[in-house]
N, CA, C and O atoms as a GROMACS GRO file, in nm:
protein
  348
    1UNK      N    1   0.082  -0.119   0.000
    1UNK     CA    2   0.000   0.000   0.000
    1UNK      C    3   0.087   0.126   0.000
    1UNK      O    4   0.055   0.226  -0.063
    2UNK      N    5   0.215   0.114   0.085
    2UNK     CA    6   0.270   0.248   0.092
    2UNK      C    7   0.356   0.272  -0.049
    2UNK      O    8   0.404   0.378  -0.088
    3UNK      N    9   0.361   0.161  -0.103
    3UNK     CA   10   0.476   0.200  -0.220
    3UNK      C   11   0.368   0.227  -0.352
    3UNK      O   12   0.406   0.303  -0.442
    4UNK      N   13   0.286   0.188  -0.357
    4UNK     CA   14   0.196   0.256  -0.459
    4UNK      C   15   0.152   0.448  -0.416
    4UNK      O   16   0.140   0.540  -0.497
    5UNK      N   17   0.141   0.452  -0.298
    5UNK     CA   18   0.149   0.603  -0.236
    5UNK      C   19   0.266   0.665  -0.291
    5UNK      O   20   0.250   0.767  -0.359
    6UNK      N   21   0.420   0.604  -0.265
    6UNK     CA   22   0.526   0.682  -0.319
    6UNK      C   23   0.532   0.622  -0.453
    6UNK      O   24   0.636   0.660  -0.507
    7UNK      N   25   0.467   0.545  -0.528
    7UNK     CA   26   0.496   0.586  -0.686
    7UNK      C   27   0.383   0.671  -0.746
    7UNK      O   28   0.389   0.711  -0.862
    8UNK      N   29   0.280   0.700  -0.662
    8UNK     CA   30   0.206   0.809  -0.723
    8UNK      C   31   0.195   0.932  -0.750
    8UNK      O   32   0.141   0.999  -0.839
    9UNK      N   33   0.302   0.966  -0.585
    9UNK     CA   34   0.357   1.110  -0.559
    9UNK      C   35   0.518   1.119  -0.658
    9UNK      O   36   0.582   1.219  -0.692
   10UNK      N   37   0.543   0.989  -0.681
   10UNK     CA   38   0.676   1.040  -0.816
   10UNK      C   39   0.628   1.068  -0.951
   10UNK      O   40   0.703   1.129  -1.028
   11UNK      N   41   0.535   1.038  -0.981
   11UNK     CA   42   0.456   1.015  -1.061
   11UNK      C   43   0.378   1.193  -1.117
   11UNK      O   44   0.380   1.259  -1.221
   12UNK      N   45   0.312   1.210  -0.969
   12UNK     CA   46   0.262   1.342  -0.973
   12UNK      C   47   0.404   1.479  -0.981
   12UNK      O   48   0.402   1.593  -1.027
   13UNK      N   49   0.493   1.411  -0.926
   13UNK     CA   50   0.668   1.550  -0.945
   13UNK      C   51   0.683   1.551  -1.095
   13UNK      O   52   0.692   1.650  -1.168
   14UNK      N   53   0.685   1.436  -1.126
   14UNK     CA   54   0.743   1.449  -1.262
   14UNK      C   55   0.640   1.519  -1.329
   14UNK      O   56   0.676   1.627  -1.376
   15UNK      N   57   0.507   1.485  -1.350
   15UNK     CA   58   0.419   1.522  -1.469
   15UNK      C   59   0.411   1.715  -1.431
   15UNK      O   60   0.389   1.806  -1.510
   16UNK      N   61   0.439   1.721  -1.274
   16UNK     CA   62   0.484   1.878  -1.247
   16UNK      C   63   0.554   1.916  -1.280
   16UNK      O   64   0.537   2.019  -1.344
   17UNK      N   65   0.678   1.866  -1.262
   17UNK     CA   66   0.795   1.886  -1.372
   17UNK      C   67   0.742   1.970  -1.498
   17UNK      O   68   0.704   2.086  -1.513
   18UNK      N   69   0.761   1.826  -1.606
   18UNK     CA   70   0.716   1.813  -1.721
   18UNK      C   71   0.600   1.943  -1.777
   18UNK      O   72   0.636   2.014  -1.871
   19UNK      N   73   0.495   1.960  -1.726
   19UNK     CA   74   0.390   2.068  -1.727
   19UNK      C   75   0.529   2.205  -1.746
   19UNK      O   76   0.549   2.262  -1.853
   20UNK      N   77   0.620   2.236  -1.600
   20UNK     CA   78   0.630   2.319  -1.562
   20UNK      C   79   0.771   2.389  -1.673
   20UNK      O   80   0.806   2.507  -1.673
   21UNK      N   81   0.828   2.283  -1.756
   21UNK     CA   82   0.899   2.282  -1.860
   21UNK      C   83   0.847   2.337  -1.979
   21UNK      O   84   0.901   2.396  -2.073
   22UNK      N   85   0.707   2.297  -1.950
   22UNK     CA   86   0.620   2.327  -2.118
   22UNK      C   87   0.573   2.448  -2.086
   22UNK      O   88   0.586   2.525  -2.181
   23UNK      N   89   0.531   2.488  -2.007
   23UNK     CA   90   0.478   2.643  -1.958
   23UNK      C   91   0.598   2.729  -2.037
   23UNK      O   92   0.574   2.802  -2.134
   24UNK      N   93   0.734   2.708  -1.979
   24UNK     CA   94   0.842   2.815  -1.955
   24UNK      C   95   0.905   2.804  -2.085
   24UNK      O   96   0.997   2.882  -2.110
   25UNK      N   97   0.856   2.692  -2.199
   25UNK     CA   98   0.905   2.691  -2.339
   25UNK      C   99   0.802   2.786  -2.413
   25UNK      O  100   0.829   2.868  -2.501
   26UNK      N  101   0.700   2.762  -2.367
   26UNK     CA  102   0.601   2.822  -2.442
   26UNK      C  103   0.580   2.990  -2.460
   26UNK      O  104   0.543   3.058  -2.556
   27UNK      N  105   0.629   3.028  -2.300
   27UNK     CA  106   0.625   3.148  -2.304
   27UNK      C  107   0.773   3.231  -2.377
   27UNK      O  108   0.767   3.346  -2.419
   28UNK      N  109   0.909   3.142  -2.380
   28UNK     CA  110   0.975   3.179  -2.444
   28UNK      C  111   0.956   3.189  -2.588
   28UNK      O  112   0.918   3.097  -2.660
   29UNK      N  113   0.997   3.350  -2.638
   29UNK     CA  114   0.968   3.416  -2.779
   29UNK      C  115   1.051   3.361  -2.872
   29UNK      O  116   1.166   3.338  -2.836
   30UNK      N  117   1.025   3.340  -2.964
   30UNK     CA  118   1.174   3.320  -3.033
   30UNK      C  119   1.202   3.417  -3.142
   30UNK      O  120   1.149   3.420  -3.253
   31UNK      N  121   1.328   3.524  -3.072
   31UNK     CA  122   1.360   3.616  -3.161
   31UNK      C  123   1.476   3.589  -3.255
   31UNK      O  124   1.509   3.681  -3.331
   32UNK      N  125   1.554   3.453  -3.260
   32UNK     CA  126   1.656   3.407  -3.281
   32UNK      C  127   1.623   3.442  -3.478
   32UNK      O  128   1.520   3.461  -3.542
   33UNK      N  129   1.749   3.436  -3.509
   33UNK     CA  130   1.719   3.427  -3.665
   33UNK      C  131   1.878   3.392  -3.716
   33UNK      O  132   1.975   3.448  -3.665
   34UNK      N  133   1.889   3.290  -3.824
   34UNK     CA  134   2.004   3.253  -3.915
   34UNK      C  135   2.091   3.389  -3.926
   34UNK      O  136   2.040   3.500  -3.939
   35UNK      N  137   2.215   3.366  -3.920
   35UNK     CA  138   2.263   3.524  -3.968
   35UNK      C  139   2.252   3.536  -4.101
   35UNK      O  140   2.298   3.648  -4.119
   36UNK      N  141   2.216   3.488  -4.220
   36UNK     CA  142   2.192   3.534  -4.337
   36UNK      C  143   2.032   3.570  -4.313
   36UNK      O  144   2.009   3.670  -4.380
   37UNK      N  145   1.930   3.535  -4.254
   37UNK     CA  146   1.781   3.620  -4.243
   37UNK      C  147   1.831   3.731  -4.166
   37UNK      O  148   1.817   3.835  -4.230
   38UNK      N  149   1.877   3.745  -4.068
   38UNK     CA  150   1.929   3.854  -4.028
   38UNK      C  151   2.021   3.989  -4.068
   38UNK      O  152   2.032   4.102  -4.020
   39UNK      N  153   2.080   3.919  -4.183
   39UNK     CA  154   2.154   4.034  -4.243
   39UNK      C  155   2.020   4.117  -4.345
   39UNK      O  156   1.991   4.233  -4.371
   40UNK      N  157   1.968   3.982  -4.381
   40UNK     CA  158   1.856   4.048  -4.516
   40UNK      C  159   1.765   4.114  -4.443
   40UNK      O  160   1.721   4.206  -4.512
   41UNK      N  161   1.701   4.112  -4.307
   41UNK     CA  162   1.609   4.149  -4.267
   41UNK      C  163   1.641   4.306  -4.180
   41UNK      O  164   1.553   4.380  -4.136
   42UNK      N  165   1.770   4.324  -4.173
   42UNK     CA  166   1.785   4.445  -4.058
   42UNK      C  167   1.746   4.549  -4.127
   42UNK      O  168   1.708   4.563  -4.244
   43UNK      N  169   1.764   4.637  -4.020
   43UNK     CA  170   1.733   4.800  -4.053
   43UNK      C  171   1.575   4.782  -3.996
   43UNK      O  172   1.514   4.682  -3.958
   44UNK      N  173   1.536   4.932  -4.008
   44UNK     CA  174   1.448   5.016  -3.953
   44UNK      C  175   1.318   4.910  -4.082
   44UNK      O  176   1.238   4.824  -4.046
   45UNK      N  177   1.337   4.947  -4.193
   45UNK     CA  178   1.228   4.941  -4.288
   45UNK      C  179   1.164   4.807  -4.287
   45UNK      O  180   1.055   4.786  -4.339
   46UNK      N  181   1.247   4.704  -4.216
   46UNK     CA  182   1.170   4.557  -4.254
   46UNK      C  183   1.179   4.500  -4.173
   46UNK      O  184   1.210   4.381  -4.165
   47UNK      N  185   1.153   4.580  -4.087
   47UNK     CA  186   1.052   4.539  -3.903
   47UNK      C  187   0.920   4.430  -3.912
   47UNK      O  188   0.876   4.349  -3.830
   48UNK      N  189   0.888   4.457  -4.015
   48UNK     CA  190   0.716   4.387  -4.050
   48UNK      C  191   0.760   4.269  -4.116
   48UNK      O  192   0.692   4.172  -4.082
   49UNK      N  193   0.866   4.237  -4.212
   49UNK     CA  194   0.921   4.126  -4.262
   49UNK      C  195   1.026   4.033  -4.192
   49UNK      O  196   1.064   3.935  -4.255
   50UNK      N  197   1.073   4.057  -4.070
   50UNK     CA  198   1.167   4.055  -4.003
   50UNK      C  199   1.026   4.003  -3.903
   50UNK      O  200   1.014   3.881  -3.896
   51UNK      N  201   0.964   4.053  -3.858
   51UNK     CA  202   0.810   3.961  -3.777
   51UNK      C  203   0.764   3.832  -3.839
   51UNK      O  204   0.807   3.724  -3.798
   52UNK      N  205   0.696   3.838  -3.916
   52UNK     CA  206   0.679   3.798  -4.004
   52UNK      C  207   0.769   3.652  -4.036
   52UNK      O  208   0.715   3.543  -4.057
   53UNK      N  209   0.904   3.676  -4.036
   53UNK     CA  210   0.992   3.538  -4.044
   53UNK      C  211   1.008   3.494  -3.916
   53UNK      O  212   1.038   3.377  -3.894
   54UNK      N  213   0.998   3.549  -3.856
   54UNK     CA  214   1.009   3.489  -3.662
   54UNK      C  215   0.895   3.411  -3.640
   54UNK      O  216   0.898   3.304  -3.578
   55UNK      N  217   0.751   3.483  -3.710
   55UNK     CA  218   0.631   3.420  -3.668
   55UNK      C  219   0.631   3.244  -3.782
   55UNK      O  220   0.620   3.124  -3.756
   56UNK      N  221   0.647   3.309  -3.881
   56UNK     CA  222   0.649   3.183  -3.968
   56UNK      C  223   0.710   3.066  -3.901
   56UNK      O  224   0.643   2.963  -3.909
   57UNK      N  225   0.868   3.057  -3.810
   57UNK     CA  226   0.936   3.018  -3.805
   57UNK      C  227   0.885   2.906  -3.651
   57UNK      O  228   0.908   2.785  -3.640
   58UNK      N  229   0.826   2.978  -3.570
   58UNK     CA  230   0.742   2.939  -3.474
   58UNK      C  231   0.630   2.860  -3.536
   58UNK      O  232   0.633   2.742  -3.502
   59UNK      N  233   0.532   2.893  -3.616
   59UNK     CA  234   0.467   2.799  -3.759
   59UNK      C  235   0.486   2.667  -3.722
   59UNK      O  236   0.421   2.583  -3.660
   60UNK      N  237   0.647   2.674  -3.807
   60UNK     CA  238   0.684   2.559  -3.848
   60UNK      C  239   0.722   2.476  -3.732
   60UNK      O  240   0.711   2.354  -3.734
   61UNK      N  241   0.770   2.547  -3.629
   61UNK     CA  242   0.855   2.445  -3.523
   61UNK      C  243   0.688   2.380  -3.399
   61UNK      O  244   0.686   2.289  -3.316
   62UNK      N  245   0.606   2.449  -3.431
   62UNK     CA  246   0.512   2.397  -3.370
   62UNK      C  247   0.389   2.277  -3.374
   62UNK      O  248   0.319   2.224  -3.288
   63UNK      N  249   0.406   2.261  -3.550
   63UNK     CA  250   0.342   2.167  -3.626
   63UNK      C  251   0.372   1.971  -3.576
   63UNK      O  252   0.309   1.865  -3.578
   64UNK      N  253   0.536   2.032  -3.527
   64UNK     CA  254   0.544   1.870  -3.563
   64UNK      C  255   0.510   1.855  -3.425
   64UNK      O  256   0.481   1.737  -3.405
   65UNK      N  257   0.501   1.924  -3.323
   65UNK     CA  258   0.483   1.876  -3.171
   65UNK      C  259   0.351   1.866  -3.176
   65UNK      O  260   0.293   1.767  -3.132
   66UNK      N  261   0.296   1.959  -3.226
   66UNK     CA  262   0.126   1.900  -3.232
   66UNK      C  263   0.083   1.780  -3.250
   66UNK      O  264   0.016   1.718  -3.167
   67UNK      N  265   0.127   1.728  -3.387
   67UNK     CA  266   0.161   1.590  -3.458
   67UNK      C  267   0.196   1.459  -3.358
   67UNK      O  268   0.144   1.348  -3.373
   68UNK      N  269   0.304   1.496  -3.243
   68UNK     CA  270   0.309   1.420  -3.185
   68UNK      C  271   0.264   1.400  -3.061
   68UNK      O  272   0.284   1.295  -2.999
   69UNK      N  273   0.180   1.531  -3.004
   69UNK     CA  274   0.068   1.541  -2.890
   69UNK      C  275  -0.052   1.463  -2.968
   69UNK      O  276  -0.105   1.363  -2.919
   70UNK      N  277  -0.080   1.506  -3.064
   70UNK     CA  278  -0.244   1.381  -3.103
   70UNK      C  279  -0.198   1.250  -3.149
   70UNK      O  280  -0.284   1.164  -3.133
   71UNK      N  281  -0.093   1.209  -3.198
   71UNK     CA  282  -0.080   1.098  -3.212
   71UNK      C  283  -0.039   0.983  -3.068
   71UNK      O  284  -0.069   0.864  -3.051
   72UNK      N  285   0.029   1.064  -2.994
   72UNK     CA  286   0.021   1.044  -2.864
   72UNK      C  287  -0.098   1.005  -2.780
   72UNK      O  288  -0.110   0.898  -2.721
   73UNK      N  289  -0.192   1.117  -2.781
   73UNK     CA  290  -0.290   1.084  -2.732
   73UNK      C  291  -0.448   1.006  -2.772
   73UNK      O  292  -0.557   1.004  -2.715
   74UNK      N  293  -0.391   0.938  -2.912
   74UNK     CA  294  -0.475   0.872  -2.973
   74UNK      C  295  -0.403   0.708  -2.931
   74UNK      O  296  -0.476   0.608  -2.925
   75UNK      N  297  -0.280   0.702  -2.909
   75UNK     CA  298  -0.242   0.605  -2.871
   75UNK      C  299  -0.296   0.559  -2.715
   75UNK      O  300  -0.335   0.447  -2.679
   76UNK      N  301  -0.285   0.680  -2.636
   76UNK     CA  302  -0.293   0.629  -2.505
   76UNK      C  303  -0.437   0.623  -2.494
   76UNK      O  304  -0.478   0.552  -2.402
   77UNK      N  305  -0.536   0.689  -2.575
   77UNK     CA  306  -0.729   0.604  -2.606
   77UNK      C  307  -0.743   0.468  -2.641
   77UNK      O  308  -0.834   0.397  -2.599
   78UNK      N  309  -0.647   0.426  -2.725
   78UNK     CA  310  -0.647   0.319  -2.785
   78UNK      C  311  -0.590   0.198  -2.657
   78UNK      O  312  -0.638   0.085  -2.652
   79UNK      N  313  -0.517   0.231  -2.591
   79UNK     CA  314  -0.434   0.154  -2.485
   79UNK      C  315  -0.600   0.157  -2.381
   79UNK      O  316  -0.671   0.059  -2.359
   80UNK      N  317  -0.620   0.270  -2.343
   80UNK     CA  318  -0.710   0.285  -2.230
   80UNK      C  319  -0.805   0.189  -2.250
   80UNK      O  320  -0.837   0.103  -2.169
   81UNK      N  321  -0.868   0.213  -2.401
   81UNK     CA  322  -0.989   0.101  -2.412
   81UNK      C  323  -0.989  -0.016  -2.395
   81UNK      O  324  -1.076  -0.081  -2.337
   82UNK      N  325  -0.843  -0.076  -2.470
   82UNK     CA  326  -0.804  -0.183  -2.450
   82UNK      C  327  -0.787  -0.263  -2.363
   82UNK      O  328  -0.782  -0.385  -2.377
   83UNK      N  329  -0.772  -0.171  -2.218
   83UNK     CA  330  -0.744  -0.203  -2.089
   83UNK      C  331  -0.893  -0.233  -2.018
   83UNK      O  332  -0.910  -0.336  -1.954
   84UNK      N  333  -0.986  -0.146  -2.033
   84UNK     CA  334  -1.136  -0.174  -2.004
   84UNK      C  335  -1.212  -0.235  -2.052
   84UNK      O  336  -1.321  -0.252  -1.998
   85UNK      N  337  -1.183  -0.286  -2.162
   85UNK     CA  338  -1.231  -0.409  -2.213
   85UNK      C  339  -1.175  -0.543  -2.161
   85UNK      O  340  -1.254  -0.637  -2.166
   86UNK      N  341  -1.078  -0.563  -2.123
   86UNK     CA  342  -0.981  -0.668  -2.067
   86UNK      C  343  -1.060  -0.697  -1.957
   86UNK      O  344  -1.107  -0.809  -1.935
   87UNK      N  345  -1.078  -0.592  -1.882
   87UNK     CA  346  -1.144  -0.573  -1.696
   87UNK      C  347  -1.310  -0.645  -1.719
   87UNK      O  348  -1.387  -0.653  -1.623
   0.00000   0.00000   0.00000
C-alpha cells in the first residue's frame, strides 16, 4: 500500500515537472534568426518582414509537436480502451 502512495507522488513531481517545462518553453519568444535572415532582414524598414519570419518560423517548429501530442494521445485512447475491455 505504501509504495503505490510513493509511486504516485513520483509520478505526480514528474508530470509537475514536465507541465512546468512546457509552460516556460512556451512562453519563451523566439527572436533568434540565421545570420543570413538577419543580415537580409535588418534595418528600420523591414521590421514587419523581419516579424513575419520569426512568426512563420514558430509555424513551423510547432506543427510537428502538435503531430506528436495527437498521435500520442490517440495512442494512449487506444491503450485505455483496451485495458477496459480486458477488466
Amino acid at each position: 500500500m505504501h509504495t503505490k502512495n510513493k509511486i504516485h507522488k513520483s509520478n505526480s513531481k514528474i508530470k509537475s515537472f514536465i507541465l512546468g517545462i512546457c509552460v516556460f518553453l512556451i512562453v519563451i519568444s523566439a527572436n533568434a534568426q540565421c545570420a543570413m535572415c538577419r543580415a537580409a532582414l535588418s534595418g528600420d524598414s523591414n521590421i514587419k518582414k523581419a516579424e513575419a519570419v520569426n512568426d512563420g518560423i514558430v509555424y513551423l517548429m510547432v506543427i510537428p509537436y502538435l503531430l506528436v501530442a495527437i498521435i500520442g494521445y490517440l495512442i494512449y485512447k487506444m491503450y485505455t480502451s483496451k485495458k477496459k475491455k480486458a477488466v
